[in-house]
C-alpha positions in Angstrom: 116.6 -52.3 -3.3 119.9 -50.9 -4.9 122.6 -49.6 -2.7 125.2 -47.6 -4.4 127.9 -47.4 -2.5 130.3 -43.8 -3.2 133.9 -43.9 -2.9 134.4 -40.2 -3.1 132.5 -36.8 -3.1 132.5 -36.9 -6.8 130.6 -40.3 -7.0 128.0 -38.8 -4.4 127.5 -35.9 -7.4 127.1 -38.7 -9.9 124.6 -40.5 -8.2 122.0 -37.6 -7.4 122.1 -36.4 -10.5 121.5 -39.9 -12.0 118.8 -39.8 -9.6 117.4 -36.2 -10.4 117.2 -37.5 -14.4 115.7 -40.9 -13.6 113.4 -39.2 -10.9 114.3 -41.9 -8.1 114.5 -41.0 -4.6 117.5 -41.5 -2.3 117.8 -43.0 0.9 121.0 -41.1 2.3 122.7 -43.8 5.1 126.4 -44.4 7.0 125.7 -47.8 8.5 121.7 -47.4 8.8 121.8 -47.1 12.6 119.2 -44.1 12.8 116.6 -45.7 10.4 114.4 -46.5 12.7 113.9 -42.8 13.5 111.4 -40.9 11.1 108.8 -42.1 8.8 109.8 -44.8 5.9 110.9 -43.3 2.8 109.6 -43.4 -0.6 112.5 -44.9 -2.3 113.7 -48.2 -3.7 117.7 -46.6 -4.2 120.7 -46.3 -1.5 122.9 -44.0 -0.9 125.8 -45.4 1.0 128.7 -43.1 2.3 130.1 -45.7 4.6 133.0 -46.0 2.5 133.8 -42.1 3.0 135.4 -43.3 6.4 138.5 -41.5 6.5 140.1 -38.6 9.4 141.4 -36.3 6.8 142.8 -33.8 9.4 143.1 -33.7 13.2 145.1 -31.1 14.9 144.7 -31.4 18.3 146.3 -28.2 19.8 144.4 -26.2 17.5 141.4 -28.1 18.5 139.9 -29.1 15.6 139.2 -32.3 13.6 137.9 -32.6 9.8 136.3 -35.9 8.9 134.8 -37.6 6.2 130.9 -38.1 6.7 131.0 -42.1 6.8 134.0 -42.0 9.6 132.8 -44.5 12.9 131.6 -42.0 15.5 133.3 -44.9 18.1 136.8 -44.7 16.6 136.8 -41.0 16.1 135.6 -40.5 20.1 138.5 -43.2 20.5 140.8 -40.7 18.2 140.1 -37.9 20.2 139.7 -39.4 23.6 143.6 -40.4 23.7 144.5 -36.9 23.0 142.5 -36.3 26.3 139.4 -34.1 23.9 135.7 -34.7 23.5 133.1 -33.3 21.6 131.6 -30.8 23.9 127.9 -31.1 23.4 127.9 -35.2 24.4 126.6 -37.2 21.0 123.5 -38.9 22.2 124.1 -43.0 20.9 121.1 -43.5 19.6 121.8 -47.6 19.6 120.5 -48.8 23.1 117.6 -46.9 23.3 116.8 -48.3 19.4 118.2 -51.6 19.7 120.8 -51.6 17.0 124.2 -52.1 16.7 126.8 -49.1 17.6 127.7 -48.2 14.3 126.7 -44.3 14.3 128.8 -42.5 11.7 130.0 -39.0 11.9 127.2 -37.7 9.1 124.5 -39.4 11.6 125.0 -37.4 14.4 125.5 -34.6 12.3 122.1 -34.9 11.0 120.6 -36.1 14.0 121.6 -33.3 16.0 120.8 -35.0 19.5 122.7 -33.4 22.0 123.4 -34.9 25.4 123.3 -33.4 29.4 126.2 -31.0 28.4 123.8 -29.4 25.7 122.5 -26.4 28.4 125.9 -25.3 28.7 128.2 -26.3 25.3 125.5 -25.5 23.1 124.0 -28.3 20.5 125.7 -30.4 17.4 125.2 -27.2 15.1 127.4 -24.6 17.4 130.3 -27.1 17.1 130.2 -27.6 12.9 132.6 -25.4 11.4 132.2 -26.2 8.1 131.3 -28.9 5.8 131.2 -30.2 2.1 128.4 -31.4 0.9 126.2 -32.4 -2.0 123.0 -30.6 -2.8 119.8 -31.8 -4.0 120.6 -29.9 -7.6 123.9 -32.9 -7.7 126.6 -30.3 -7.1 129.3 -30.3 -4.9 129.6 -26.9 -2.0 131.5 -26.2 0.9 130.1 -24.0 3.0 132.5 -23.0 6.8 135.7 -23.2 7.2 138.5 -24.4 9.7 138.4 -21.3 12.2 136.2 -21.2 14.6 135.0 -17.2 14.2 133.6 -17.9 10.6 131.5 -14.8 9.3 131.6 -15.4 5.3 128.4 -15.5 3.6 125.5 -16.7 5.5 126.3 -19.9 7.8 124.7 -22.6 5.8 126.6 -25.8 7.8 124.2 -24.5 10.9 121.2 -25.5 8.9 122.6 -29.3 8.2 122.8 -30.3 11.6 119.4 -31.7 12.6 118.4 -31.3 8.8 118.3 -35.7 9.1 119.8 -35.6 5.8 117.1 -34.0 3.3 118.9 -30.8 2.3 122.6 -32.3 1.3 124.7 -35.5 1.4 127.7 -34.5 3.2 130.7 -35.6 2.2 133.2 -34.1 5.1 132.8 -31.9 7.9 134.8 -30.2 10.5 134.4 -30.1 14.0 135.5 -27.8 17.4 136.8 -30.5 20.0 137.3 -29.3 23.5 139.5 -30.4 26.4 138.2 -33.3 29.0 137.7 -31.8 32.1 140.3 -33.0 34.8 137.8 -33.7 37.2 133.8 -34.0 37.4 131.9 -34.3 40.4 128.5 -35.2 41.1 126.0 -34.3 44.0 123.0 -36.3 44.2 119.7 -35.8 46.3 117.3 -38.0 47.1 113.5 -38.5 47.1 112.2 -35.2 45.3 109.4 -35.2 43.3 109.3 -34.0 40.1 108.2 -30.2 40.7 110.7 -29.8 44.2 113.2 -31.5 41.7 112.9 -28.8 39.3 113.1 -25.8 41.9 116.5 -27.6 42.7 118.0 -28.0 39.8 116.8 -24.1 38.5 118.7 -23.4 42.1 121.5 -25.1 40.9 121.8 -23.9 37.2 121.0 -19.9 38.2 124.0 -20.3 41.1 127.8 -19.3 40.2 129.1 -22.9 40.8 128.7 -23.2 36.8 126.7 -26.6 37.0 127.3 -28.8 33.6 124.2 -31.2 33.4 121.2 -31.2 35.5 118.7 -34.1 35.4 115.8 -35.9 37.5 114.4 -39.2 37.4 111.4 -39.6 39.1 110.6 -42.5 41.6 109.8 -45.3 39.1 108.2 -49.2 39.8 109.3 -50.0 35.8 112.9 -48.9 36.5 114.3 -51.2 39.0 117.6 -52.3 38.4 118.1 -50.0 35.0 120.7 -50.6 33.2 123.6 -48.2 34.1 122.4 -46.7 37.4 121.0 -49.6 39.7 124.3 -49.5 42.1 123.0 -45.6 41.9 119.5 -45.6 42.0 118.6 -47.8 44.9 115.9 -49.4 45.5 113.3 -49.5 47.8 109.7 -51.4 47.8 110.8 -52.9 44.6 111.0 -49.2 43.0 113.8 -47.3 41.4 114.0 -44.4 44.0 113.4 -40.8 43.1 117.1 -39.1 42.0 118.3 -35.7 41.2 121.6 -35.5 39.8 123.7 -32.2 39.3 127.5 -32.3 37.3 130.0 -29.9 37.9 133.1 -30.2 36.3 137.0 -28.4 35.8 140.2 -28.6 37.4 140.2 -31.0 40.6 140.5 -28.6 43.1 137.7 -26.2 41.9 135.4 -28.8 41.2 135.7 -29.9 44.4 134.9 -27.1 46.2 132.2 -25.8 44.0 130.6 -29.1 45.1 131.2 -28.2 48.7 129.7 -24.9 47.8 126.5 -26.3 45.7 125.9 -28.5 48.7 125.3 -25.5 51.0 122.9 -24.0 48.2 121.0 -27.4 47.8 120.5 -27.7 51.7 117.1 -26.6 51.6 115.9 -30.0 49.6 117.8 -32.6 51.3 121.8 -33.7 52.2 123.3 -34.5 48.6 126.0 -37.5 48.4 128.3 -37.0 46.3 130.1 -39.3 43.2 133.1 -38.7 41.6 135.0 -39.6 37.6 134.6 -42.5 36.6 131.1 -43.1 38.8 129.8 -39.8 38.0 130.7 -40.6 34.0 129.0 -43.9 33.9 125.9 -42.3 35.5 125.7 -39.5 32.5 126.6 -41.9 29.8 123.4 -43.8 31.4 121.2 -40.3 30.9 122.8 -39.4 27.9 121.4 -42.2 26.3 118.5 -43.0 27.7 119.4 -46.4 28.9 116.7 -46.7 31.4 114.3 -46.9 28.4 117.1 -49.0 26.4 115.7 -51.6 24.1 117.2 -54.6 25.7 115.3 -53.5 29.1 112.0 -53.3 31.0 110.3 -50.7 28.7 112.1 -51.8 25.6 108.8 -52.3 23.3 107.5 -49.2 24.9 107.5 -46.1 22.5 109.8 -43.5 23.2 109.4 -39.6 23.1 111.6 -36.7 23.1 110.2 -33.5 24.3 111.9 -30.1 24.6 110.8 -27.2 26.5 111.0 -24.1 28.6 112.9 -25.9 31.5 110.4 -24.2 33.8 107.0 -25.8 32.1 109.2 -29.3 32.6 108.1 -30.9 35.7 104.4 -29.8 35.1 104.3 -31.1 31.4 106.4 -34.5 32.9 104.2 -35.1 35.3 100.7 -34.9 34.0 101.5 -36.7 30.7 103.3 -39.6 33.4 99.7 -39.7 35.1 97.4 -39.5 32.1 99.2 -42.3 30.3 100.8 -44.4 33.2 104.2 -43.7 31.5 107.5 -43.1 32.5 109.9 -39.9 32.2 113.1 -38.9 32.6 113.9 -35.3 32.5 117.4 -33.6 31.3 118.6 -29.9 31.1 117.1 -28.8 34.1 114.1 -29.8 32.8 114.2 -28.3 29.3 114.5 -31.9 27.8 111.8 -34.6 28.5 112.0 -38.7 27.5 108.6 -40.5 27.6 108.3 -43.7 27.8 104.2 -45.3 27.4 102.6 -48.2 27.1 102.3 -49.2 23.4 98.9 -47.8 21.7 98.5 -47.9 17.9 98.8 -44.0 17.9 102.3 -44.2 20.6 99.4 -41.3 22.9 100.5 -38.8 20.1 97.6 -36.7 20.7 98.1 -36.4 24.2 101.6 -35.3 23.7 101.6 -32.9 21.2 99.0 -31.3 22.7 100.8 -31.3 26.2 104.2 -29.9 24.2 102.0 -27.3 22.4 100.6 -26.2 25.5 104.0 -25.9 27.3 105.9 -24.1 24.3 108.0 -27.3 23.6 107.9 -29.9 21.0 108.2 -33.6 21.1 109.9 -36.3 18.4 108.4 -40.2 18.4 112.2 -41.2 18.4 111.5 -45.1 18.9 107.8 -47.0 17.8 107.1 -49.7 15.8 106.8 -49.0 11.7 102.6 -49.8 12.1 103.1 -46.5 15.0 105.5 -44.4 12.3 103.2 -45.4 9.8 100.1 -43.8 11.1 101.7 -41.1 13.5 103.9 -37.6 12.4 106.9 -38.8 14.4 108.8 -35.0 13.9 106.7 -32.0 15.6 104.1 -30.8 13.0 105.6 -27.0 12.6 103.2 -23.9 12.9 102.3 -22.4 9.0 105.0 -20.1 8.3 107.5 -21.9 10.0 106.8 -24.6 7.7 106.8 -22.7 4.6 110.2 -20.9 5.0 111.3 -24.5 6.1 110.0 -25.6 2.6 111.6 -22.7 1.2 114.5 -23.0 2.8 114.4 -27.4 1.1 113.2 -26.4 -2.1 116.4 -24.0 -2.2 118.8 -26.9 -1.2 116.8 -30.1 -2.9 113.7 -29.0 -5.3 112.8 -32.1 -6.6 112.5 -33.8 -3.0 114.8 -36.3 -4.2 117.4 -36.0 -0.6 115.6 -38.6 1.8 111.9 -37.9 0.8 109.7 -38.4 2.9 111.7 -39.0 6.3 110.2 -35.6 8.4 107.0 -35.9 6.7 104.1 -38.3 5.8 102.8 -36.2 2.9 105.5 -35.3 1.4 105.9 -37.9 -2.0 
């Protein structure tokens, strides 16, 4: 396989449009930490941005930060972290969960678009792009945004790259809103709920004024015991993970405090909540955010993995029949709106089952870890209803109208 490796945005232009006239394909990677996710591509060449690694501007008190595509996602979190910022809408690391080594790049989770607990509040990966360059499918260079965050020039085309997984454009650079750490976060936690009293909770806690950050259950499990991340949490009882519902709130010390004290009143009704503070209360949504129950390295690690979303309300019903129907496990995030499934391994990873169960609740699920036999055989992204799919081919075709950006990767018929 050749891997061309770019040093700059006008090597990236060079490269498609090589690629255009010899009518090769591209695989479009930072450091190849997301392959696993979609189906395999139909390509022999390599596009590698790794090497497009640089900050190129970071101005902190303005509260943005513009970065080449191939920067580390690790040192730029590192960058930002010491000026005491963080990218609101919590970048989901992807490498437990897939077993690969933490080497996102900024272009990954740009084109991932996996937002993490903070996503029902912040908004997703998309409302936090300002702008970006970028090279089309036709090899040319655009920029689309800006460096302001109240951008209304044209139509908003940076919007569309974010969760696009990299078959409209190669970006090149983007820029980013970063926000202020919160000073404080607590955490309240009850006990023992099932999945359905869990989700009245946490729709308690979400629709109070106490201006709840992240909301997530996971169910009483026998598979999780001891997972990774939240067994000094979780408990144990019978040789099961015990049944936890876990509610952030975050802000200046003293108000976080006492909106705790005030959401523990609220939550009465299902139980007495404990509460966790900081550096506990991170380590435990680090641990949601990326799935690390499910991680690769664990219990369920050759299990396939599923990402769900949904009306948070149709959660705890659509969780807890697929959980019985499959013998699976679930963990649910965003006060229910967001769903992992973990089931036993089948050749078809229980697609059927799940899509239908998605369709059924108004949601739509993503096979984000299988085997390549499962990818092979199974549409890993949602299949999309007719005439969403054709203004989504419209909308490719307009960016990339010889397929030749990632072919393949969101579809098995496509090339």
């Amino acid at each position: 396989m050749d891997t061309l490796k770019v040093r700059d945005a006008k090597d990236v232009e060079e490269v498609v449009r090589a690629a255009i006239a010899s009518e090769q394909p591209l695989e479009i990677i930072g450091h190849g930490g997301k392959r696993g996710i979609g189906h395999a591509m139909a390509t022999n060449a390599v596009l590698d941005v790794s090497a497009l690694n640089a900050v190129t501007a970071y101005e902190p008190n303005e509260l943005i930060i513009t970065l080449q595509a191939g920067a580390p996602l690790a040192d730029v979190l590192a960058l930002i972290d010491a000026k005491n910022q963080q990218f609101a809408f919590e970048p989901v690391n992807t490498a437990p969960l897939l077993g690969t080594p933490a080497t996102g790049t900024i272009g990954g989770m740009i084109a991932a678009g996996l937002a993490g607990p903070r996503r029902i509040r912040a908004g997703g990966a998309r409302d936090h792009l300002l702008g970006a360059h970028a090279v089309s499918g036709f090899g040319d260079s655009f920029k689309t945004g800006g460096k302001v965050v109240k951008n209304v020039t044209g139509y908003d085309l940076c919007k569309l790259l974010a969760g696009s997984w990299g078959t409209l454009s190669v970006m090149t650079e983007v820029t980013l809103k970063v926000m202020p750490k919160p000073e404080a976060e607590r955490t309240l936690l009850l006990r023992g709920l099932d999945d359905a009293t869990a989700n009245k909770a946490m729709t308690a806690a979400l629709g109070s004024p106490f201006d709840v950050s992240a909301a997530a259950h996971l169910p009483k499990s026998a598979f999780r015991t001891g997972a990774e991340g939240l067994s000094d949490i979780a408990g144990q009882g019978e040789g099961e993970a015990e049944a936890l519902t876990v509610l952030r709130l975050e802000g200046i010390t003293a108000s976080a405090a006492h909106r705790a004290g005030s959401l523990r009143q609220l939550l009465a009704p299902f139980g007495t909540a404990t509460l966790i503070e900081d550096v506990a209360s991170a380590a435990l949504w680090s641990a949601i955010r990326d799935v690390l129950p499910f991680a690769a390295s664990g219990a369920l690690g050759a299990w396939p993995v599923w990402r769900i979303v949904c009306p948070p309300a149709s959660g705890a019903a659509l969780g807890t029949q697929l959980a019985r129907e499959t013998g699976g496990d679930v963990i649910y995030d965003w006060g229910g709106g967001l769903i992992w499934v973990a089931l036993l391994p089948k050749p078809d990873a229980h697609a059927p089952a799940v899509r239908a169960r998605a369709n059924a609740a108004g949601g739509h699920a993503t096979l984000i870890r299988a085997t390549d036999d499962v990818r092979r055989e199974v549409d890993v992204f949602h299949p999309q209803a007719p005439g969403i799919a054709a203004l989504s081919e419209r909308v490719r075709a307009s960016f990339d109208p010889k397929i030749i950006l990632n072919r393949g990767r969101l579809t098995r018929s496509a090339g």
